[in-house]
N, C-alpha and C positions, 0 to 999 in steps of 0.2 A: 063742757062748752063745745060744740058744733064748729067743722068748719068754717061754715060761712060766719060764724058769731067770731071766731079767730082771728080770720082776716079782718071784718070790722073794726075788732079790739086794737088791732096794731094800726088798720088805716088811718083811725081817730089818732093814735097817739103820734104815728109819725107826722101827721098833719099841724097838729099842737106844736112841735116840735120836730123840723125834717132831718138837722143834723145832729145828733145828742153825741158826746164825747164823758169822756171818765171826766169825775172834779178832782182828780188828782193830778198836780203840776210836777211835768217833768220837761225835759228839752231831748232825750234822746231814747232809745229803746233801752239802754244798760239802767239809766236813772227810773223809767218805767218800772221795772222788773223789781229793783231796789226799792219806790214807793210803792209796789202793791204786797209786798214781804211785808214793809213795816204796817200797811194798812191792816192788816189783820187783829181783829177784836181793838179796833182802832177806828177813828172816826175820818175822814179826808180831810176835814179842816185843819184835825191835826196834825196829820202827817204834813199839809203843805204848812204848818208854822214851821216845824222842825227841819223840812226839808230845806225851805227855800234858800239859808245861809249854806248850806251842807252843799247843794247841789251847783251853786254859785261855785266850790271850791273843787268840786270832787264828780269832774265829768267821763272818766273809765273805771273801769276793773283794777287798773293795774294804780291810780290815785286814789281809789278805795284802799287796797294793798296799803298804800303806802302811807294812808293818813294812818291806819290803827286802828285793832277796836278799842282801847279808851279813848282815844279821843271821838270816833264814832258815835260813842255812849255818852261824850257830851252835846252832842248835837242834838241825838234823839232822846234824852234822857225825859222828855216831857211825855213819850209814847211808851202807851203800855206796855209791859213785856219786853223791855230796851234790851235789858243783859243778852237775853236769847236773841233776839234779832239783831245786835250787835255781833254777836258771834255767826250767826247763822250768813247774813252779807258779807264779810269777810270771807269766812267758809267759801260761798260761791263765787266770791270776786277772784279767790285764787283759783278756783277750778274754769272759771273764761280765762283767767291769765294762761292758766299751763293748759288747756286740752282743748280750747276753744278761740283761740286766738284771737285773744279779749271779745268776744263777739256772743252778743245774745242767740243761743239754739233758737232755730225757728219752727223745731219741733214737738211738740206736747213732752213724747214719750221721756226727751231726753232735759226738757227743761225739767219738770217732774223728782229728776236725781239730786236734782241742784238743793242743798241743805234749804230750809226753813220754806222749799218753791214745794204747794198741794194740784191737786187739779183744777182749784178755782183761781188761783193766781196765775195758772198755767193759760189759764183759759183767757185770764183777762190781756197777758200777753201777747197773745194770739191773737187776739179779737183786737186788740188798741192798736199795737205796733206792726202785726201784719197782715190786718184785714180778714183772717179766718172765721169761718160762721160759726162760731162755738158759746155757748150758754153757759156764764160765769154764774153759776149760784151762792149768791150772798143770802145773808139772813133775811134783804130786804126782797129777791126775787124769789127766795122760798116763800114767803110769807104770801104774796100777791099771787104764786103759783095755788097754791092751796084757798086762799081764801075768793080768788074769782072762780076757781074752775077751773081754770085755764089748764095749770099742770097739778094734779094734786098728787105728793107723794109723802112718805114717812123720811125720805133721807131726803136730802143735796143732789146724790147720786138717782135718785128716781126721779126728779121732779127736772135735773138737765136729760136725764132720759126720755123723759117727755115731751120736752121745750123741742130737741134735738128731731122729734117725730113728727110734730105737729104746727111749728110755727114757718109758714108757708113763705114762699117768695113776693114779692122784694123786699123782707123785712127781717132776713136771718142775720144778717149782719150785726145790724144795730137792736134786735130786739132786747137782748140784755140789759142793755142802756135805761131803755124806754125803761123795760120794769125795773131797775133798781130807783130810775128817779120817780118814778109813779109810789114805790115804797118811800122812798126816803120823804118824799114832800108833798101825798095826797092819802095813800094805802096805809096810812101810819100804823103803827104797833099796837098802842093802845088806844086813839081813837081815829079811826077812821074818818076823812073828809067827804065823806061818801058824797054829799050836798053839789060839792064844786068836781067832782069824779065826770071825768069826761065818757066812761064809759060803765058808767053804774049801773045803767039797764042790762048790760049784758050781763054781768056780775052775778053769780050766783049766792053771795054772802047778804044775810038776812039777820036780822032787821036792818036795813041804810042807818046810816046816823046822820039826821037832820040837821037843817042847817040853823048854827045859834043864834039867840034872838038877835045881836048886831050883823049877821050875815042875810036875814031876811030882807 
């Protein structure tokens, strides 16, 4: 994809949409950080079931601490992979308590150290709670990387390496957004909405899939 076809791609989408934001519910940056851990090989919808009792009761580091991981593990017990990410919140809820002064890092490198926290969740931190221009690649922005063009790489790691290169201004901010919800609710996995795809001409994935006979 060309730059002038880039910038197109994103003008369209911000236009569609000028403000897009994460569909995960939280009320402060520590609860952030906390739903994008548990989001992981997780869906948002889920996590805001599980969350929204949790987070009503449990608004720092230090009342993470203090509720427990079982009882933690009953909250989330409906999200995949609870045990580990019951442990792994706890884990980092004590290290904002002692070394961080209950306070979410505003750093990549050192949120990163934080138990069960990768680069994509790192990133999404970044990008939600401090406005940083950083390219969370999820399964859905991998997938729309590679199948329009736009970024195509074999990793996660190659394909924010591209995003990072190529996705121009005013639209570094929020472009993560745009492509994750372009994947989650037109770019689909198995079929593509190509039909109602605001930016399907540019697209370089072939054959379009058509639109079905009650959409005609």
């Amino acid at each position: 994809m060309k730059k002038p076809d880039i910038f197109e791609f994103f003008r369209r989408l911000a236009e569609d949409n000028p403000a897009p934001v994460t569909e995960l519910e939280f009320g402060n940056t520590y609860q952030l950080l906390v739903a994008v851990v548990l989001s992981a090989q997780a869906t948002d919808v889920g996590v805001n079931k599980a969350t929204r009792a949790l987070f009503a009761a449990v608004k720092t580091p230090q009342a993470m601490v203090d509720l427990g991981e079982e009882a933690l593990k009953q909250h989330i017990k409906t999200i995949g992979l609870f045990n580990s990410k019951a442990k792994n919140v706890i884990a980092l809820s004590e290290i904002l308590v002692r070394d961080h002064a209950g306070e979410v890092p505003t750093d990549r490198d050192t949120l990163v150290t934080l138990p069960g926290v990768g680069r994509k969740t790192a990133n999404v931190v970044m990008n939600c709670a401090f406005g940083a221009e950083t390219f969370a690649v999820d399964t859905h922005v991998f997938r729309v990387g590679n199948r329009t063009g736009l970024a195509k790489g074999k990793t996660p790691e190659q394909v924010e390496a591209l995003l990072e290169k190529r996705v121009p201004q005013p639209f570094r901010r929020d472009a993560h957004h745009w492509l994750i919800l372009q994947g989650r609710y037109v770019c689909k996995a198995r079929m593509p909405e190509c039909w109602r795809c605001q930016v399907a001409d540019l697209c370089a994935f072939k054959p379009k899939t058509p639109a079905p006979p009650d959409k005609k």
